[in-house]
MARKOLVO-124590 format. One record per residue (C-alpha): residue number from 1; residue in three letters; x, y, z. Coordinates in nm, 2 decimals, decimal comma. Each point is the difference from the previous one (the first is absolute). Layout:
N
+-----+---------+--------+--------+--------+
| num | residuo |      x |      y |      z |
+-----+---------+--------+--------+--------+
| NUM |     ala |      X |      Y |      Z |
...
+-----+---------+--------+--------+--------+
***
This chain:
280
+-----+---------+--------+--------+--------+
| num | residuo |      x |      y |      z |
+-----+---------+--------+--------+--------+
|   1 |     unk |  -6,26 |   4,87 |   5,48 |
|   2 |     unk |   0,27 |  -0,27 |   0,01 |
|   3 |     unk |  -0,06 |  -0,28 |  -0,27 |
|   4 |     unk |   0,09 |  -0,36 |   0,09 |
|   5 |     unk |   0,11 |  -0,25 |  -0,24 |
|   6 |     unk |   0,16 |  -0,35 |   0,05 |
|   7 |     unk |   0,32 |  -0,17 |  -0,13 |
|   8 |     unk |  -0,05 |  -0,36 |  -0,01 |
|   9 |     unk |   0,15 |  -0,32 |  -0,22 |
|  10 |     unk |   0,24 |  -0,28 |   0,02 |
|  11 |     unk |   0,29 |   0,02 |   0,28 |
|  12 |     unk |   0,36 |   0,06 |  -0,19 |
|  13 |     unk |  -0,17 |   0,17 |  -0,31 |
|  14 |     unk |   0,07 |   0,35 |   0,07 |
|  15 |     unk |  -0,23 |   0,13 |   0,28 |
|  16 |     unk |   0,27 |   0,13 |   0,23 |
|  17 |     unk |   0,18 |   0,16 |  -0,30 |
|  18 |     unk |  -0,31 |   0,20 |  -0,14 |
|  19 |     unk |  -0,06 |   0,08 |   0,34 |
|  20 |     unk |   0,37 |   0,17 |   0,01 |
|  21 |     unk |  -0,08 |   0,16 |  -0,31 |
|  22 |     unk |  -0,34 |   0,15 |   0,08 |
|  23 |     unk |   0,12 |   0,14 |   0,31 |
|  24 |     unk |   0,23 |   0,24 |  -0,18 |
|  25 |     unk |  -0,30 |   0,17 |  -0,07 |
|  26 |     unk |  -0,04 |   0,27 |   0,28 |
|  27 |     unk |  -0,43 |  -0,05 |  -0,05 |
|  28 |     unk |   0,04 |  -0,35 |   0,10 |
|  29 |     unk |   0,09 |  -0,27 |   0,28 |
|  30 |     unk |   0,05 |  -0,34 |  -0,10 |
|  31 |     unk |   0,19 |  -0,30 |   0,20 |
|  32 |     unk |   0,04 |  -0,30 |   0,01 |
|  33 |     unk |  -0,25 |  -0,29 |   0,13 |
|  34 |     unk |  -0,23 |   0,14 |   0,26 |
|  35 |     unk |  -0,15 |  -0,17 |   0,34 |
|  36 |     unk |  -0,37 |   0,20 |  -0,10 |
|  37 |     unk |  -0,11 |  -0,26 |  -0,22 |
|  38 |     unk |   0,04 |  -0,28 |   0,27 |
|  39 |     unk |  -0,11 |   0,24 |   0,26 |
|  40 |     unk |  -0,33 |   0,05 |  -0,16 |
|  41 |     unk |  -0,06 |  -0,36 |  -0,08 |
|  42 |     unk |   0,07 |  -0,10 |   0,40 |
|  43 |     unk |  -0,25 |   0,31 |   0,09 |
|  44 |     unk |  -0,25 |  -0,15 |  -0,21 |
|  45 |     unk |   0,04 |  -0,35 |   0,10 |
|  46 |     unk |  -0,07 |   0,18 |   0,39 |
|  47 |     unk |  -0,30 |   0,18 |  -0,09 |
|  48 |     unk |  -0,12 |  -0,32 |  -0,23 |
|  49 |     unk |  -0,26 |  -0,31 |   0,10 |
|  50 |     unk |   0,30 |  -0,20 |   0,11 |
|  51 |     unk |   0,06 |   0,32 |   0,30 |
|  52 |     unk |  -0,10 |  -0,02 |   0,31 |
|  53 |     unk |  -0,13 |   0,37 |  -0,07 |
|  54 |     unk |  -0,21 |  -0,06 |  -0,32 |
|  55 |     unk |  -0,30 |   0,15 |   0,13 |
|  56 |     unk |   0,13 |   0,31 |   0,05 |
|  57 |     unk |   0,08 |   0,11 |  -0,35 |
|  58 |     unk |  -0,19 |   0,06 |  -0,32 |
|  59 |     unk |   0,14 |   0,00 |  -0,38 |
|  60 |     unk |   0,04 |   0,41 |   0,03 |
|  61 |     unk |   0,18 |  -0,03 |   0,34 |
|  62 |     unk |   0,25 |  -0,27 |  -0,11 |
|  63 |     unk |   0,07 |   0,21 |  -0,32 |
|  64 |     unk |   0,05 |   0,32 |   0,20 |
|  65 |     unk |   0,26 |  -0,19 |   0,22 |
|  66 |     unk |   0,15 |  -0,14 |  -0,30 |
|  67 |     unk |   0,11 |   0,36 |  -0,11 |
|  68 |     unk |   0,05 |   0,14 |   0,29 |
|  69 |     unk |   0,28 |  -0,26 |   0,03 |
|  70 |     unk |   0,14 |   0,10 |  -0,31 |
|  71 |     unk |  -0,07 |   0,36 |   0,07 |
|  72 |     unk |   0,20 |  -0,01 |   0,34 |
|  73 |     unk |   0,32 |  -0,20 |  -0,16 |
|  74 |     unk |   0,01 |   0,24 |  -0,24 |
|  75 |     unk |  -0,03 |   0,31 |   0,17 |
|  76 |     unk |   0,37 |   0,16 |   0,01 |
|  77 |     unk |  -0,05 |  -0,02 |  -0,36 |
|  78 |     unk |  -0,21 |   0,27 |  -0,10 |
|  79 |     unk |   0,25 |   0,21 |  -0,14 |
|  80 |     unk |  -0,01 |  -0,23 |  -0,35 |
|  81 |     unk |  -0,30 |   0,03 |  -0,21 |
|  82 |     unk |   0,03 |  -0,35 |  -0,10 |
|  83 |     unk |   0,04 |  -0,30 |   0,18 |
|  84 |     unk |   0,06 |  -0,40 |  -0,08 |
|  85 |     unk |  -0,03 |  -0,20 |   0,21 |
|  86 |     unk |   0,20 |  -0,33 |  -0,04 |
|  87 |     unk |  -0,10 |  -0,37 |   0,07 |
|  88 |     unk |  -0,07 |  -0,33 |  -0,26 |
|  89 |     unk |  -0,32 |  -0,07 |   0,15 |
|  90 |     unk |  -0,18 |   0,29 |  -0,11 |
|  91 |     unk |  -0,09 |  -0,13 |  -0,31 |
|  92 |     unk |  -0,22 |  -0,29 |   0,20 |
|  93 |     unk |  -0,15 |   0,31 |   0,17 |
|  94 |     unk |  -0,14 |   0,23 |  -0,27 |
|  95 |     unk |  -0,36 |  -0,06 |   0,11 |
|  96 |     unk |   0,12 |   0,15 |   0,28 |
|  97 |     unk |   0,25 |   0,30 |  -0,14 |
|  98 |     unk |  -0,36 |   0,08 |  -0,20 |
|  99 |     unk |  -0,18 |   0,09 |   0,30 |
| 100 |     unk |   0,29 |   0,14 |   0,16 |
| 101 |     unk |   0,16 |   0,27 |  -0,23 |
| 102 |     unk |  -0,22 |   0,00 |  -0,32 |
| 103 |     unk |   0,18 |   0,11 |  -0,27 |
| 104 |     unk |   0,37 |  -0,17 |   0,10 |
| 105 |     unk |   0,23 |  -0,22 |  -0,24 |
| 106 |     unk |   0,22 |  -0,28 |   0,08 |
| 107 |     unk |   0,38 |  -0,05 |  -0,23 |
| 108 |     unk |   0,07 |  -0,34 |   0,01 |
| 109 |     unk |   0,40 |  -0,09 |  -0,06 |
| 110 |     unk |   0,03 |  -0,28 |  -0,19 |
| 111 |     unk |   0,28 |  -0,26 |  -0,12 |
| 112 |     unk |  -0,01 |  -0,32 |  -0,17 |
| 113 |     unk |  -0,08 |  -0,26 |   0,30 |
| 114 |     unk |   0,32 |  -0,19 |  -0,13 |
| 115 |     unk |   0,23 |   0,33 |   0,13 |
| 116 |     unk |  -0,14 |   0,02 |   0,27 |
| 117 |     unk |   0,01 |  -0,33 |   0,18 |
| 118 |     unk |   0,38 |   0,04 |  -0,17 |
| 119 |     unk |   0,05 |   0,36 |   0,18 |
| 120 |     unk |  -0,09 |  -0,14 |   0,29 |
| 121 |     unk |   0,23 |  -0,32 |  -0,01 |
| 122 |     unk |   0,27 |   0,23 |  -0,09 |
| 123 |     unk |  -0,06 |   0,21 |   0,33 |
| 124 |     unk |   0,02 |  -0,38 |   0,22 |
| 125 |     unk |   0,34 |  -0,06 |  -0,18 |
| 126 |     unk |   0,13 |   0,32 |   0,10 |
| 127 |     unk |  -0,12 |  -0,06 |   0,38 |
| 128 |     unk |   0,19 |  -0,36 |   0,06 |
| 129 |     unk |   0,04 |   0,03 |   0,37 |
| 130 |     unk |  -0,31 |   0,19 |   0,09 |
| 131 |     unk |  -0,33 |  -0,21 |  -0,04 |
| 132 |     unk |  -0,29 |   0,23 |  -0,01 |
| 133 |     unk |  -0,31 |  -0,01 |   0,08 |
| 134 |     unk |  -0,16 |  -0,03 |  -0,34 |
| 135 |     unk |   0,08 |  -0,37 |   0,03 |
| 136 |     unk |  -0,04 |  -0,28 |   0,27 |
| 137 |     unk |   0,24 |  -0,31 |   0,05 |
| 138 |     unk |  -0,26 |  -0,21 |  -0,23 |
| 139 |     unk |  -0,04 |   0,25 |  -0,30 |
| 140 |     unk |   0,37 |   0,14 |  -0,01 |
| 141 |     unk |   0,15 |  -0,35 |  -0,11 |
| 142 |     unk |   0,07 |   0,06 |  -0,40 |
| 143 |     unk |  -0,10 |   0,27 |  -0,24 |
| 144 |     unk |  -0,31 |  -0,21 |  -0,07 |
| 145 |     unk |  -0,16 |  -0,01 |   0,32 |
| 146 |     unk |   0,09 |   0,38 |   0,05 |
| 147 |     unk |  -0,19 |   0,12 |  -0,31 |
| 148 |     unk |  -0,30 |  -0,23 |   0,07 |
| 149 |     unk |  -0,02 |   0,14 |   0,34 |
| 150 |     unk |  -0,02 |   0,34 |  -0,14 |
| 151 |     unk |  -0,18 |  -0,05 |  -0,29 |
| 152 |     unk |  -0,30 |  -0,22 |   0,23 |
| 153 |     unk |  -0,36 |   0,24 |   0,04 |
| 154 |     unk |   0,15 |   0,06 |   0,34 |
| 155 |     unk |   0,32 |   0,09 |  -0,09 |
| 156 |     unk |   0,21 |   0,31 |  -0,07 |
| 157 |     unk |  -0,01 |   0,03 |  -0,39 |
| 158 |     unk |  -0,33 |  -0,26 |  -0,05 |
| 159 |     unk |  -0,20 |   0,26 |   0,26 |
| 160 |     unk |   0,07 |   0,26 |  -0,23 |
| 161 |     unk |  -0,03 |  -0,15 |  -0,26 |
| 162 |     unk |  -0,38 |  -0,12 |   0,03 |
| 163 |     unk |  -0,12 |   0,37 |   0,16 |
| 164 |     unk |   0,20 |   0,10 |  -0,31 |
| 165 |     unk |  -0,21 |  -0,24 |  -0,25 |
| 166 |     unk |  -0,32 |   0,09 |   0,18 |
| 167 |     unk |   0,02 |   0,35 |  -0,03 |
| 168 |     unk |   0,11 |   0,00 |  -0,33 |
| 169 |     unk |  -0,31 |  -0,21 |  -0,15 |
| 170 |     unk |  -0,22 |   0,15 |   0,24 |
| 171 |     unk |  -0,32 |   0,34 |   0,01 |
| 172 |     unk |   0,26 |   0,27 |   0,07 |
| 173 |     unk |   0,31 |  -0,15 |  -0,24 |
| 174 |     unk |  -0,02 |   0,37 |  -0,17 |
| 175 |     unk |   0,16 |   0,16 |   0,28 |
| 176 |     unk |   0,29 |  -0,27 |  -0,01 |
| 177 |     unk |   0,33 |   0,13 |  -0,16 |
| 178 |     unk |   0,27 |  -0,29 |  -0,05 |
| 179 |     unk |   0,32 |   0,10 |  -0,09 |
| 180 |     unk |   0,29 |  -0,25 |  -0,09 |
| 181 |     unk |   0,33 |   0,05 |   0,24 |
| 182 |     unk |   0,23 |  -0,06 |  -0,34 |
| 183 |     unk |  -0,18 |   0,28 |  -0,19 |
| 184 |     unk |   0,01 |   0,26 |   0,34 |
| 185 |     unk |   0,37 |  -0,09 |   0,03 |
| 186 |     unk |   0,02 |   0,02 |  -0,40 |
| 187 |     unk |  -0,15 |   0,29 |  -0,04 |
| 188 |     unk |  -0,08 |   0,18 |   0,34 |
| 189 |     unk |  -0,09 |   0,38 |  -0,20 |
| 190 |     unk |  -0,25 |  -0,18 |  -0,22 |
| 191 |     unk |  -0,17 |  -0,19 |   0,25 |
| 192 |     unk |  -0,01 |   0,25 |   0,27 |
| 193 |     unk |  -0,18 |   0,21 |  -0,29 |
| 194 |     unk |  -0,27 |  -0,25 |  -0,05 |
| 195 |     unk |  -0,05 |  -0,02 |   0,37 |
| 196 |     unk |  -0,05 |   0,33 |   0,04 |
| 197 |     unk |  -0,22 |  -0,01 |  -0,30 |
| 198 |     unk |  -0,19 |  -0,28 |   0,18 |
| 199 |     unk |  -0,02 |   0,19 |   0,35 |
| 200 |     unk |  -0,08 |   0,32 |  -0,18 |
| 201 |     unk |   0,23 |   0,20 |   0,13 |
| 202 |     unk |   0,26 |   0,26 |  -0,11 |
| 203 |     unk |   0,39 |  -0,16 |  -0,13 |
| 204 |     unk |   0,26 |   0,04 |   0,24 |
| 205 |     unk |   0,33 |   0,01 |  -0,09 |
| 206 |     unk |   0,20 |  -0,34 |   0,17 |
| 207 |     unk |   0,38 |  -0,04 |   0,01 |
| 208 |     unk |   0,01 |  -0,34 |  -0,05 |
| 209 |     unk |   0,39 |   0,01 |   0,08 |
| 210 |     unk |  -0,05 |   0,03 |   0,35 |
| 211 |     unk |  -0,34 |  -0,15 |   0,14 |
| 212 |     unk |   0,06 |  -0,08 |   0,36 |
| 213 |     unk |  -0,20 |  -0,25 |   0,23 |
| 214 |     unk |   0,14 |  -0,20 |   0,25 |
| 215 |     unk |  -0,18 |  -0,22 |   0,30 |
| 216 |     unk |   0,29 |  -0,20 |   0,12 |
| 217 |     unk |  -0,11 |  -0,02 |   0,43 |
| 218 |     unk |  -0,31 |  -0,16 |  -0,20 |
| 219 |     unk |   0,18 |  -0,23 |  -0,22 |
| 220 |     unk |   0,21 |  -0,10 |   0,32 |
| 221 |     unk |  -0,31 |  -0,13 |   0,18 |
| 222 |     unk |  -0,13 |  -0,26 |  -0,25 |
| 223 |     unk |   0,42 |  -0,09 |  -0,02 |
| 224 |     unk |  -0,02 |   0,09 |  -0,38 |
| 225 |     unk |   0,25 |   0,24 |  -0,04 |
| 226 |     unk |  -0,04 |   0,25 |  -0,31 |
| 227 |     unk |  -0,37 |  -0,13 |  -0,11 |
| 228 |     unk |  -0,12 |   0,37 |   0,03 |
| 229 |     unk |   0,36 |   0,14 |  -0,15 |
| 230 |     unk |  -0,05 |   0,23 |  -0,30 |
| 231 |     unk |   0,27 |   0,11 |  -0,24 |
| 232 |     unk |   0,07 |   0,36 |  -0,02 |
| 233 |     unk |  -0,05 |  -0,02 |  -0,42 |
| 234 |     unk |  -0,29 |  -0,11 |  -0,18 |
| 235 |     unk |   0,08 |  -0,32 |  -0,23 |
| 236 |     unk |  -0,05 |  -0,30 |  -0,15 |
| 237 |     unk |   0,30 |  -0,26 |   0,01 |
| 238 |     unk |   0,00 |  -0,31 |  -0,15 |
| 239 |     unk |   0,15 |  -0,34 |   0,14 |
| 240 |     unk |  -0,09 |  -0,39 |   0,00 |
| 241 |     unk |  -0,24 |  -0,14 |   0,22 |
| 242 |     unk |   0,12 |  -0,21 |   0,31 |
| 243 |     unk |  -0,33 |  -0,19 |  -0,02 |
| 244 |     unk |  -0,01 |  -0,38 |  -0,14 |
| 245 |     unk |  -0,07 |   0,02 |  -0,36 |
| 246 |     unk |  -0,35 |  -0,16 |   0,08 |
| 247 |     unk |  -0,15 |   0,18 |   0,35 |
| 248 |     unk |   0,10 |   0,29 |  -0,25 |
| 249 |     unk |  -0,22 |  -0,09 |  -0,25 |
| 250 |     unk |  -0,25 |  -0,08 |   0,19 |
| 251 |     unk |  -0,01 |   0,30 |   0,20 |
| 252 |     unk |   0,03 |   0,21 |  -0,34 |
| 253 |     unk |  -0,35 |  -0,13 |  -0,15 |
| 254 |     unk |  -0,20 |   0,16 |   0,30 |
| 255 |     unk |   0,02 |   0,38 |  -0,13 |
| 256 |     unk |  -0,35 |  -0,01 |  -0,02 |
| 257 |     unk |  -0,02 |   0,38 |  -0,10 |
| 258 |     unk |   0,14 |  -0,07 |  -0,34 |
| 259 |     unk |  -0,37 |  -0,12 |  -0,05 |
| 260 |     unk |  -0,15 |   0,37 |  -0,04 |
| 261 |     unk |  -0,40 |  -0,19 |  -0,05 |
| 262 |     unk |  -0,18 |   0,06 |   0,26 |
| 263 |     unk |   0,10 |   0,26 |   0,12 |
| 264 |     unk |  -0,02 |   0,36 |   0,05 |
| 265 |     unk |   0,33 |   0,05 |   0,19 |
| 266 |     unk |   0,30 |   0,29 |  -0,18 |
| 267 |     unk |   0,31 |  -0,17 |  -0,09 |
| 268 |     unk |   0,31 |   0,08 |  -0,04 |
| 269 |     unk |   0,21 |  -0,35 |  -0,11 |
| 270 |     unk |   0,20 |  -0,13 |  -0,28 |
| 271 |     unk |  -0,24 |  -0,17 |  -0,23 |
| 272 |     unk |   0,11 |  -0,30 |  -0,19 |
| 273 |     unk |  -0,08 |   0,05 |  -0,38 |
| 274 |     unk |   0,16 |  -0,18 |  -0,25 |
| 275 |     unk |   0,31 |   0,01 |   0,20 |
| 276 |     unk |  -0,04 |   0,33 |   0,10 |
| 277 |     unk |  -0,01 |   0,24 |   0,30 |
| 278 |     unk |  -0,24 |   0,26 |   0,00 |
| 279 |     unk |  -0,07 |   0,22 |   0,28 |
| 280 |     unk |  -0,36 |   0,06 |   0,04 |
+-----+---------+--------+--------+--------+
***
């Protein structure tokens, strides 16, 4: 039987990269953000008190469609043992995965918040001639306006962000694995152990010299060009932010996961003690 499990997180933290990496793996299909998630959600919000058809479903017959959904999307993929499925608001929907699939688990990419909003700065520069549709006329004005339009509960990083935040302090946080995109870039054979570790499956050997992954005719739509780019090679390089020295900041402090109370959630993140880096 095919097992399901989810890749989920913050946008520019690696998602598209593990997802290039996992797919080396003959046993499994991974890509990048998937339409199921929103599919489902729209079914549901058909079949649910607010449908002109409410009457005519129970709990078991809107979970059967649900999967059915997922089953029929899915279904020129048998050939892999495992799948992931990829989209940042799965980890809003875990009540829902439960019933669904059982015994999945969801990796969450990860970044500080501060490189993030600074990736995705760095992608607008690059663009000057080509305003995309991540931003309107009001909200594309300055740097500052662009992050808080992102970073809003609405918005794309703020979205994942709180599904992110919820999950990770919420009933089924021990099926959550977050893993840092400077340690996966750092040190791609290590953490693609402990992720097998954590999905409990065998080690595959990855050539992390030539990971391919490219979704450029999607990129092209939303006019960002190279947001779903990934680099052949695995690693880390280091450069100055582009951010103000203060949205930076600001942005840096909401890495809520370096908090490990309250939680039940694997982790796989630098860990600041006494000026050190551990990985955990």
């Amino acid at each position: 039987m095919q097992q399901v499990h989810f890749i989920s997180g913050l946008p520019r933290s690696g998602s598209t990269l593990l997802a290039g990496i996992l797919r080396q793996n003959p046993a499994f299909y991974a890509s990048m953000s998937s339409p199921v998630a929103p599919l489902i959600n729209n079914c549901l919000e058909q079949m649910g008190a607010g449908g002109e058809f409410y009457t005519f479903f129970d709990d078991q017959k809107r979970k059967e469609m649900c999967r059915a959904l997922f089953d029929a999307y899915y279904r020129d993929k048998k050939q892999h043992q495992v799948l992931f499925d990829t989209n940042r608001i799965w980890t809003a929907r875990m009540h829902q995965l439960t019933e669904l699939f059982g015994d999945y688990k969801i990796i969450c990419c990860v970044r500080n918040p501060a490189w993030i909003m600074d990736s995705f700065e760095k992608i607008y520069r690059k663009n000057p001639f080509d305003y995309s549709r991540m931003f309107n006329p009001q909200n594309r004005q300055t740097v500052y306006s662009r992050c808080e339009s992102m970073m809003n509960t609405s918005g794309t990083v703020g979205s994942a962000w709180t599904a992110l935040k919820e999950a990770y302090y919420g009933e089924y946080s021990d099926r959550l694995l977050l893993i840092d995109y400077d340690l996966l870039t750092q040190y791609p054979e290590r953490s693609m152990q402990l992720i097998y570790q954590f999905l409990d499956e065998d080690i595959y050997e990855h050539d992390f010299d030539n990971v391919a992954y490219d979704a450029n005719e999607f990129d092209q739509q939303l006019g960002v060009a190279g947001l779903h780019t990934v680099k052949k090679k695995v690693e880390f390089k280091a450069r100055r932010s582009i951010l103000p020295p203060d949205l930076f900041q600001q942005y840096s402090e909401m890495a809520f996961w370096q908090d490990t109370q309250g939680t039940a959630a694997n982790i796989i993140a630098a860990k600041q003690e006494s000026n050190k880096s551990n990985i955990l």
